[in-house]
Structures are given as structure tokens and as C-alpha cells.
C-alpha positions in Angstrom: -13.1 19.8 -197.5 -13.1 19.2 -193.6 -15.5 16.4 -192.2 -17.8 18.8 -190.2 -19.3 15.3 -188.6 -17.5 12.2 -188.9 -20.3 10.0 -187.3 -23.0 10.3 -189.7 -25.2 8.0 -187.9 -26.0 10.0 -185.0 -28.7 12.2 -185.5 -29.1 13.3 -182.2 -25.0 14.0 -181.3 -25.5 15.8 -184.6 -28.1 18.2 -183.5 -26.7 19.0 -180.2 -24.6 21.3 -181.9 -27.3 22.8 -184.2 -28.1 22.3 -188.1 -25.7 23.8 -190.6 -27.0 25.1 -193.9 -28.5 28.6 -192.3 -27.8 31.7 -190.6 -27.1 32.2 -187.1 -27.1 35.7 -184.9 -23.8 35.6 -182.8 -23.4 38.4 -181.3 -24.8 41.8 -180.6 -22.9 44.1 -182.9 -22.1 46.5 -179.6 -19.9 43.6 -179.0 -17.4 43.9 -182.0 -15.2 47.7 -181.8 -11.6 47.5 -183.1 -10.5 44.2 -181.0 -10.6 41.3 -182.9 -12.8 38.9 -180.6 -13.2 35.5 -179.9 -16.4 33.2 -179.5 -17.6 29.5 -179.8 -20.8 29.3 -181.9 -21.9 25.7 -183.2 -18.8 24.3 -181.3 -16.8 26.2 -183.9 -13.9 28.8 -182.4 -14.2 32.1 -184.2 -12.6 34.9 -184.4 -14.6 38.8 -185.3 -13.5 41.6 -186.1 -14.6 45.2 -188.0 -12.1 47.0 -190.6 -11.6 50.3 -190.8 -14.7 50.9 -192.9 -16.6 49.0 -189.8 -16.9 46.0 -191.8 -17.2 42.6 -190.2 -15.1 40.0 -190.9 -15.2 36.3 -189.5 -12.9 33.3 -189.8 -11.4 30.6 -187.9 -10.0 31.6 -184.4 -7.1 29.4 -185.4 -3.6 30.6 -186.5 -2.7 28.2 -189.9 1.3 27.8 -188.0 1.0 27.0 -184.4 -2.6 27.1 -183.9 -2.7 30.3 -181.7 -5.8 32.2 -181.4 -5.6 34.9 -184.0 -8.7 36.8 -181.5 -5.6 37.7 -179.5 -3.8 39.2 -181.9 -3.7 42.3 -183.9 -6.5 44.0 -185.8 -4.7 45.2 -189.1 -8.5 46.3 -190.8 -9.0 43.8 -193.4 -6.4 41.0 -192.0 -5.9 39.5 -188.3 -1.9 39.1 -187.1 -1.4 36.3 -184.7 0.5 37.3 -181.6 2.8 34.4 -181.5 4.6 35.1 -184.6 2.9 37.7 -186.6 1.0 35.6 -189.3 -1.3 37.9 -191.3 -4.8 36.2 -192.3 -7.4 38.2 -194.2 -11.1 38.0 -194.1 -11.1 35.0 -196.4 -9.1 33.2 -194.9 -6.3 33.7 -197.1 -2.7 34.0 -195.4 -1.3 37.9 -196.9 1.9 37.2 -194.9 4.4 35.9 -193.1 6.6 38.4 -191.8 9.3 36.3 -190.2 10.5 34.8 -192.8 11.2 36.3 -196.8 9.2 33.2 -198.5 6.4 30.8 -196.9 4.8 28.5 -199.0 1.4 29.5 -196.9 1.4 32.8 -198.3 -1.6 33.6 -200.8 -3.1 30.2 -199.4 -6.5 29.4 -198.0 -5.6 27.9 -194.9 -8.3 28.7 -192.6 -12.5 28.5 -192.8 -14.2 32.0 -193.5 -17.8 32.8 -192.5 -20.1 35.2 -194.7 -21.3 37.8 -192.5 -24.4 39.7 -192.6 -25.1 43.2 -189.8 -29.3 43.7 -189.2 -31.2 45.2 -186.9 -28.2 45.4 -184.4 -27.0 41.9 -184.2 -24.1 40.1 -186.4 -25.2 37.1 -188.6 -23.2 33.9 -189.2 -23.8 31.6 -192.2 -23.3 27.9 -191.3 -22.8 25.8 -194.7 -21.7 22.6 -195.3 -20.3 22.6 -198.3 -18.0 25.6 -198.5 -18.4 26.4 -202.6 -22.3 27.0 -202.1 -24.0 30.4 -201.7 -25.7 31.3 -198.7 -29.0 31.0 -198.3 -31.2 35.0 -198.4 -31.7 35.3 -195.2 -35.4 37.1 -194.7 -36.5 38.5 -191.3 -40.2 38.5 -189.7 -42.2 41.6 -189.9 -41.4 42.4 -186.9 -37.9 43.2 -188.1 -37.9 43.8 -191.3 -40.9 46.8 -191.3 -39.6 50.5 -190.1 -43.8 50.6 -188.9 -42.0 48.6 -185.8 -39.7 49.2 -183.0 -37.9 47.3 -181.3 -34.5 46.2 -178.8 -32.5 43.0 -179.1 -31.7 41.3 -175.7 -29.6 38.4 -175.2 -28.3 36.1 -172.6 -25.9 33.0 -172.4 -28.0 30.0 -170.8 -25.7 27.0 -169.2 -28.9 25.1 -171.6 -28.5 23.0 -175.1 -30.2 25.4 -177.5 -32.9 22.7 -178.2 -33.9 23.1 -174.7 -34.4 26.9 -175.3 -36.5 25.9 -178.0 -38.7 23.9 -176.5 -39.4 26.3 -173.7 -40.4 28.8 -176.5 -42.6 25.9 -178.5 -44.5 25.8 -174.9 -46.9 28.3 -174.6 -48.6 26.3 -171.8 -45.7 27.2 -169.5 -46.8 31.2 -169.1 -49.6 30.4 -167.1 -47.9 28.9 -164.3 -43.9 29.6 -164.6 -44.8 33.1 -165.3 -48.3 33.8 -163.5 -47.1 36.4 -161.7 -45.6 38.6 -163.9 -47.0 41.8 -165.5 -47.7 40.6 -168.4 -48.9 36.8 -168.3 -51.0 37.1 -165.1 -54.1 36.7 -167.3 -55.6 33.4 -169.0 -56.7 29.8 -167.8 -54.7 27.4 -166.6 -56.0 25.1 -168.7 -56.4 24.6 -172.4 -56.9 22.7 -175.6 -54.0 23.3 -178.3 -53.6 22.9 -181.8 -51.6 23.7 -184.5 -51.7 25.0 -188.8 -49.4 25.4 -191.2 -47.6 28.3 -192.2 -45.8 29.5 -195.5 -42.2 29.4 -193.6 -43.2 26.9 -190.8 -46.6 26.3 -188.6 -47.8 28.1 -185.6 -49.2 26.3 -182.3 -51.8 27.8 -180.4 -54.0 27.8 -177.3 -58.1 27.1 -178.7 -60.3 30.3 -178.1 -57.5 32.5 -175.5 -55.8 34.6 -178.1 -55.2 38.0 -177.0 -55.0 36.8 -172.9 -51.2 35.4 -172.4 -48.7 33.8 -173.9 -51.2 32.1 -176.1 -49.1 30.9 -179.3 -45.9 30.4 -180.9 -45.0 30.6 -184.6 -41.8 28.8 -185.5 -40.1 30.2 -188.8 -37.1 29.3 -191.1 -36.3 32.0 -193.7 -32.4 31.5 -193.9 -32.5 31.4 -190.5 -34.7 29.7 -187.5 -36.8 31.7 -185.5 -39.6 31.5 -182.8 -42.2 34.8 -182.9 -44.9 35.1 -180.4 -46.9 38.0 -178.8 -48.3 39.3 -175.5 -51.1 41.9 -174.7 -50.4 44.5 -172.8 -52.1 46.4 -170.6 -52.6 50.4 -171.7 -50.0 51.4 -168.8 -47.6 50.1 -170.3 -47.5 52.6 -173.2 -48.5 52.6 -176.9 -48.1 50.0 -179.6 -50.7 47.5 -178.8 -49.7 44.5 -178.2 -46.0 43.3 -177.4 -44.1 40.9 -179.5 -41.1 38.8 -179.3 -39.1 37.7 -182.1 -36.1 34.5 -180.9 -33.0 32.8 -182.3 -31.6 30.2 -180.2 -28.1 29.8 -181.0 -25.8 26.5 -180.0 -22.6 27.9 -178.3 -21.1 24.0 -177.7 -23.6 21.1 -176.7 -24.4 22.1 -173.3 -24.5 26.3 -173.2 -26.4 28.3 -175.4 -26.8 32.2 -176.2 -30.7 33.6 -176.8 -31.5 36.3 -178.8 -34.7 38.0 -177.9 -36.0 41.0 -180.3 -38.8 42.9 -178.1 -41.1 44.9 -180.5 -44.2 47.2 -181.0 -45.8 48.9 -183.9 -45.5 52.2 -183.2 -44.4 55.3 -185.5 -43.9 59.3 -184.6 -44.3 60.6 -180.9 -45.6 57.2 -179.6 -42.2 55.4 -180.7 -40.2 58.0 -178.7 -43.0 57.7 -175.7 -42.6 53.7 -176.1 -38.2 53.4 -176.1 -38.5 56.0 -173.0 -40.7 53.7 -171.0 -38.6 50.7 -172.2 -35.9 51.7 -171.1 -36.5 53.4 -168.0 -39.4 50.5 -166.4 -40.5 47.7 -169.0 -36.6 46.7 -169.4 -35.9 45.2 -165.8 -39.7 43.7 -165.7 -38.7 41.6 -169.3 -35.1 40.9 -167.8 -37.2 39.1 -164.6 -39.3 36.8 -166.7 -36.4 35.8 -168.6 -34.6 34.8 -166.1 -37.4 33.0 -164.7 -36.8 30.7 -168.3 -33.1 30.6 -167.4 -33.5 29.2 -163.7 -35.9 26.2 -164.8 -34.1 25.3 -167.9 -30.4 25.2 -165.9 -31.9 23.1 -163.1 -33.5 20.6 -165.5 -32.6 16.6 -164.0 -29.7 15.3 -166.2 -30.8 14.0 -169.4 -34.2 15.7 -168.8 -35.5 15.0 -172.8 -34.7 11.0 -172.3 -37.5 11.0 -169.9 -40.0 13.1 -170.7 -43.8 11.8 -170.6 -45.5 14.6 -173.3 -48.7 15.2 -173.5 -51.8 17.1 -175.7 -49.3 20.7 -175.2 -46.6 19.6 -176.2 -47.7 18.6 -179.7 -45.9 22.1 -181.0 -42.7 21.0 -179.6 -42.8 17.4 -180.7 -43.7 18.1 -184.4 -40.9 20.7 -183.9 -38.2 17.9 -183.2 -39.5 15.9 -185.8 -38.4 18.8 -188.4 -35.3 19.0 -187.1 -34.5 15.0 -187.0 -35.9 15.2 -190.7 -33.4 18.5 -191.5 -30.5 16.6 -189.6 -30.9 13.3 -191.6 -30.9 15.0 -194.6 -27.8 16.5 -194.0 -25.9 14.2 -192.9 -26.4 12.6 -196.0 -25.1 15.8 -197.7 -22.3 15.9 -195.4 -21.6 11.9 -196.1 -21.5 12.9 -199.7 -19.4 15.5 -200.0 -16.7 13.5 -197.0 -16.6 10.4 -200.3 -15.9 13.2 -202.5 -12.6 13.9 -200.7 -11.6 11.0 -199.6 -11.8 10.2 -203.5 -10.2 13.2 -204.7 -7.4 12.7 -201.9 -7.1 9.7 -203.4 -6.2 10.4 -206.6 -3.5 12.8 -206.4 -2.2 10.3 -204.3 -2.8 7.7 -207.2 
């Protein structure tokens, strides 16, 4: 195996690139047609693609011979062949070929990392393990999601942001009232408030005291194979059926300072109203969402340098403090994992070399 982390000490150089051990979204699945393509997710270069039964497929953007990006070369349905000299990799990682010379001793060998993939509700699904021989985690989605009684559409943007950042700005609810006062749906609601927080089955929600159903007045955080943030907003009536509005989020690392947000807009709605609600999405409520997020993007770009290292928190921002605290927990604990499995090699290494 591959140290994933050679400094096992640093907690926080660990995080900045996002806990292993669960799923990530990385990419609408609009995004991946019959061109392999290349992304960065984690810090890790990857390279998608779909076979010819629209299957995806994800492994190591990294050719086993020279080290050329196999996203640049040719989609052969269940196999990538690099450009540079035609090596033929398959969705395991396995080389099937090597078509410039008749025997290679790479051929039928793992030589690169593959990813198990899972497709849902219109975005593609990474899982990030540490140790490469254990099964992946179920990964279970919020209501929102996972019930046909909802509707909803997946946006997503690439913030210039560590992901913990975009986390923390979710974990605020305070922040509606003021960065967002003027938009049409969090112009309601004191200024002020008391917050607190209770446990959930998959996590704990944080909440403003005695405003729910005004703003932006809580935030759920989540982990069923996967991290997620879940809030909701009321709406007013013009702004179609399906009651209130609801937001389900994955923030997911690109590298340590850029970070790509997925945002699932929903609303319970079924028959006639679903159609009357995806019209008026699209055609007015769209560009109105896309304003208020970008509103999140400005602030969290513009942040001073090193904003978290001197931060003075206070009463709201309990829900992203006890948030942190999970993941410092989560990232000790694997490190641990990770330092484990690094002796394990070392001593295997060690004696075939004996």
C-alpha cells in the first residue's frame, strides 16, 4: 500500500485535504459523456469516464509507464489508452495491454489506484478509503434525496475556498440575517438570537431558539457514508408549491485551497404541483438561488489569510466549533489507521527483502 499521509502528526495539514474513509460527490454526471476526463478531488488526480453501457469508471489519472495523464487519452469502454504510447488500463486499475511491445511484465498487473463509484440523484460518487482491501461504506442519502415525494436540482460551483471554510459558512446560520438580508428568501427574522444545539441519529442539528420557520434558522450536519449539511428556508406562496424550501450540501476538497460545493435544492411536491414547481425553477427561482450563492462565494474568497488562526468565536458559533471538534476526533483516529497499515508495509517490504 501507498502512504496516503506520511506526517501522521499533523492533524490539521491532514484535514486540509478532507477525511478519507467516506463518499464524496465529484462531479455532476452531465459532466462525464464518452471523453475520459480529468479532475483533482482530495488532492488526488483522477481520471472518469462511462463505458459503453454508460457505466462509470474511475482510477488514477496517471499512466503506470511514463506517467501521462490517461484523461487525455482514448476511451476504449471498459479500459483508458494513454496517448503517449497506447497503454491500456481498465476500470480496476489493471494494465489489459501494452500494445508496443509483444510481452510487458505490467500486463494483467494492478498498477494504478481504482475508486468505487456510485451515480444518484444526478451527481457521481467517489469512495475515499484508506485501506484499499476494505469495502465501502453504504452510503445513505437524507430524505430529501432519497424520497420520490421530493423534487429537487443539484447545483454546484468551484470556490477558490478550503472546503472546511464552506462548511463553516453552512454551520452558521447566524450569517443569513445580515450577509443575505436582502434576498428573497432570508429578508425575514431578527438579527439577533440565542442558539443551541441536540443530537441527532447521524449527527446533531444547531438551531436559532424560538425563529424556526423565519430564515435560515438551523443547520443539520449528517454523515451516512458521506458528510452532508441539510437546512431549510420558508418561502413565500409566490414562489410556487411545496412549502418550504430545502437544501441538501456536500463540500468537497479539490486540493487545500479550492473547493467544489454541491447544493441539492428541494421541495415536497408530487403530480401537477411538481411540474408547476421545476417550470418556475427554472425560468425565475434559478438566477435568485445563483445570487445568494455567490454572495457565500464573495465573502469566503476575500477572507484575510489564515482567517481560522484568528478567529474570536462566540455563543453562534458553538455549531461550527463542536463541528471541528468531530472532525479533529475523525482525523486523529485515522491517522492512527493510516500509521498502522504504513508499519504493515514497511514490514512486509521488509521481508521479501529479508
Amino acid at each position: 500500500m501507498n502512504a496516503i499521509f506520511k506526517d501522521t502528526q499533523n492533524v490539521e495539514a491532514y484535514l486540509e485535504l478532507g477525511l478519507r474513509d467516506q463518499w464524496y460527490p465529484v462531479l455532476a454526471s452531465w459532466e462525464v459523456n464518452t471523453s475520459p476526463v480529468g479532475i483533482t478531488r482530495l488532492g488526488e488526480n483522477i481520471a472518469v469516464w462511462r463505458d459503453k453501457q454508460g457505466q462509470v469508471h474511475a482510477i488514477e489519472d496517471r499512466c503506470p509507464h511514463r506517467g501521462a495523464r490517461l484523461s487525455l487519452g482514448w476511451n476504449l469502454g471498459d479500459r483508458l489508452a494513454c496517448w503517449y504510447h497506447g497503454v491500456e488500463v481498465n476500470g480496476d486499475g489493471i494494465v489489459e495491454d501494452v500494445p508496443a511491445v509483444d510481452q510487458c511484465p505490467m500486463k494483467g498487473t494492478q498498477c494504478v489506484k481504482s475508486y468505487h463509484v456510485i451515480e444518484k440523484h444526478g451527481a457521481i460518487f467517489l469512495w475515499f478509503g484508506i485501506d484499499p482491501v476494505e469495502k465501502p461504506k453504504q452510503l445513505e442519502f437524507p430524505e430529501q434525496l432519497a424520497s420520490e415525494e421530493w423534487s429537487s436540482f443539484l447545483c454546484q460551483a468551484d470556490w477558490k475556498v478550503n472546503y472546511q471554510y464552506a462548511i463553516d459558512n453552512v454551520m452558521d446560520p447566524m450569517h443569513g440575517s445580515y450577509l443575505h438580508c436582502t434576498s428573497h428568501s432570508m429578508a425575514e427574522g431578527d438579527k439577533t438570537a440565542e442558539m443551541r444545539h441536540r443530537t441527532t441519529d447521524t449527527g446533531f442539528i444547531f438551531e436559532k431558539v424560538g425563529q424556526t420557520g423565519v430564515n435560515f434558522d438551523w443547520v443539520e450536519y449528517g454523515n451516512t457514508g458521506a458528510s452532508w449539511l441539510r437546512l431549510s428556508i420558508p418561502y413565500r406562496k409566490e414562489f410556487g408549491p411545496g412549502g418550504e424550501f430545502w437544501i441538501v450540501g456536500y463540500a468537497t476538497p479539490i486540493d487545500a485551497d479550492n473547493t467544489r460545493v454541491f447544493f441539492w435544492r428541494c421541495r415536497k411536491v408530487q403530480g401537477w404541483q411538481r411540474h408547476v414547481w421545476r417550470f418556475l425553477y427554472r425560468n425565475h427561482l434559478e438566477k435568485l438561488h445563483w445570487d445568494v450563492l455567490e454572495q457565500d462565494r464573495v465573502i469566503l474568497e476575500t477572507l484575510a489569510p489564515n482567517a481560522r488562526q484568528y478567529e474570536n468565536l462566540y455563543q453562534h458559533d458553538v455549531g461550527l466549533s463542536r463541528l471541528r471538534r468531530l472532525m479533529k476526533k475523525e482525523a486523529e483516529k485515522q491517522l492512527k489507521k493510516i500509521t498502522l497499515l504504513n508499519d504493515a508495509e514497511q514490514n512486509r517490504i521488509a521481508m521479501q527483502e529479508a
